[in-house]
C-alpha positions in Angstrom: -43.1 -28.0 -44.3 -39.8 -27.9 -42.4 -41.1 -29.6 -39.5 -42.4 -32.7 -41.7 -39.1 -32.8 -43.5 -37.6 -32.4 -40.0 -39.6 -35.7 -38.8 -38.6 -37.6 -41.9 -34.6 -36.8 -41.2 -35.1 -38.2 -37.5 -37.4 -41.2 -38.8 -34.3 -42.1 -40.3 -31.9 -41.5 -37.3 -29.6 -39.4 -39.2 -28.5 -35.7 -38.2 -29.3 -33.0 -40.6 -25.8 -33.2 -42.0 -26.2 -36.9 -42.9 -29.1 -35.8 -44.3 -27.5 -33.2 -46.8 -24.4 -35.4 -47.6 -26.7 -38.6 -48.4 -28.7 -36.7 -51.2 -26.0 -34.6 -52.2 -26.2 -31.0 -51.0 -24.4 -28.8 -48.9 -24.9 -28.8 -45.1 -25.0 -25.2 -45.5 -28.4 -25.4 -47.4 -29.9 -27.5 -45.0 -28.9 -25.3 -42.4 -30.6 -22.2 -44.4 -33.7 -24.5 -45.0 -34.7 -24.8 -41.6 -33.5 -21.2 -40.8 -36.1 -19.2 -43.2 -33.3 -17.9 -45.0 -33.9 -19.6 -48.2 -37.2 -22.3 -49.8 -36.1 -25.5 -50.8 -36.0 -26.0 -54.7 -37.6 -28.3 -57.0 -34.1 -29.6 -57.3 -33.7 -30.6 -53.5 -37.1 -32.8 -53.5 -35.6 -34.3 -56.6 -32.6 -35.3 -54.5 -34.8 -36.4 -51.7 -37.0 -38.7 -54.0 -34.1 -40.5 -55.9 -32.0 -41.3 -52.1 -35.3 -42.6 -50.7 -38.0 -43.4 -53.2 -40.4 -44.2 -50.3 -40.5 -41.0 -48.9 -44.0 -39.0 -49.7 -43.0 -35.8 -51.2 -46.7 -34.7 -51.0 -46.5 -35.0 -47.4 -43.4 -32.8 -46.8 -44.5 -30.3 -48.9 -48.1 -29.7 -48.4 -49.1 -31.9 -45.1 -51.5 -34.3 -47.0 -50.8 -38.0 -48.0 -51.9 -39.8 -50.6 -52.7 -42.9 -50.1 -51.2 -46.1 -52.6 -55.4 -46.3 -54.4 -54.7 -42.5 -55.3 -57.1 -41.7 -52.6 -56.7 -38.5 -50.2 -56.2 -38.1 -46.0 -58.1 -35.3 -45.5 -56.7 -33.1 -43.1 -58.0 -30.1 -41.6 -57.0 -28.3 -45.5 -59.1 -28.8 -48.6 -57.2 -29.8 -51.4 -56.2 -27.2 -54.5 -53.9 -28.7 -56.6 -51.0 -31.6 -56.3 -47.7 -31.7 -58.0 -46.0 -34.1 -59.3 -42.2 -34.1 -59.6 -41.0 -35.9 -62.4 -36.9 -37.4 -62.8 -35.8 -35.0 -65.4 -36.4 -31.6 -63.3 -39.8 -30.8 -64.8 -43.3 -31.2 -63.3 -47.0 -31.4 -63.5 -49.9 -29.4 -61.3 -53.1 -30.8 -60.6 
């Protein structure tokens, strides 16, 4: 998961601490992201999605994309469940 979110932050030519100041964390977190020291939060993707709406939070998290007609990209992982991360914290597993 960290390396996708990893490739994301350098698809957008910005250093880690860009990263954390444009959606509003500390660099700190980020820092203990990408360590092991500590998972990412619901929160965090939160922040991700409302900076940059285009980014596919499926992806970073699990690996697999969904595609705009809802269908899947298989990879070499079936599918168990998706969730979807709604604006006011909450969210939904299919």
């Amino acid at each position: 998961m960290m390396a996708r979110l990893e490739e994301f932050i350098k698809s957008k030519k910005i250093s880690k601490s860009a990263f954390a100041n444009h959606i509003g964390v500390q660099r700190s977190s980020i820092a203990h992201f990408f360590s092991g020291r500590n998972k990412p939060s619901l929160d965090f993707y939160i922040k991700i999605k409302e900076k940059y709406p285009e980014v596919d939070l499926n992806w970073i998290i699990s690996g697999i994309k969904i595609k705009k007609n809802n269908k899947f990209s298989k990879s070499s992982q079936e599918i168990d469940s998706i969730i979807i991360l709604f604006k006011d914290g909450s969210y939904e597993k299919r």
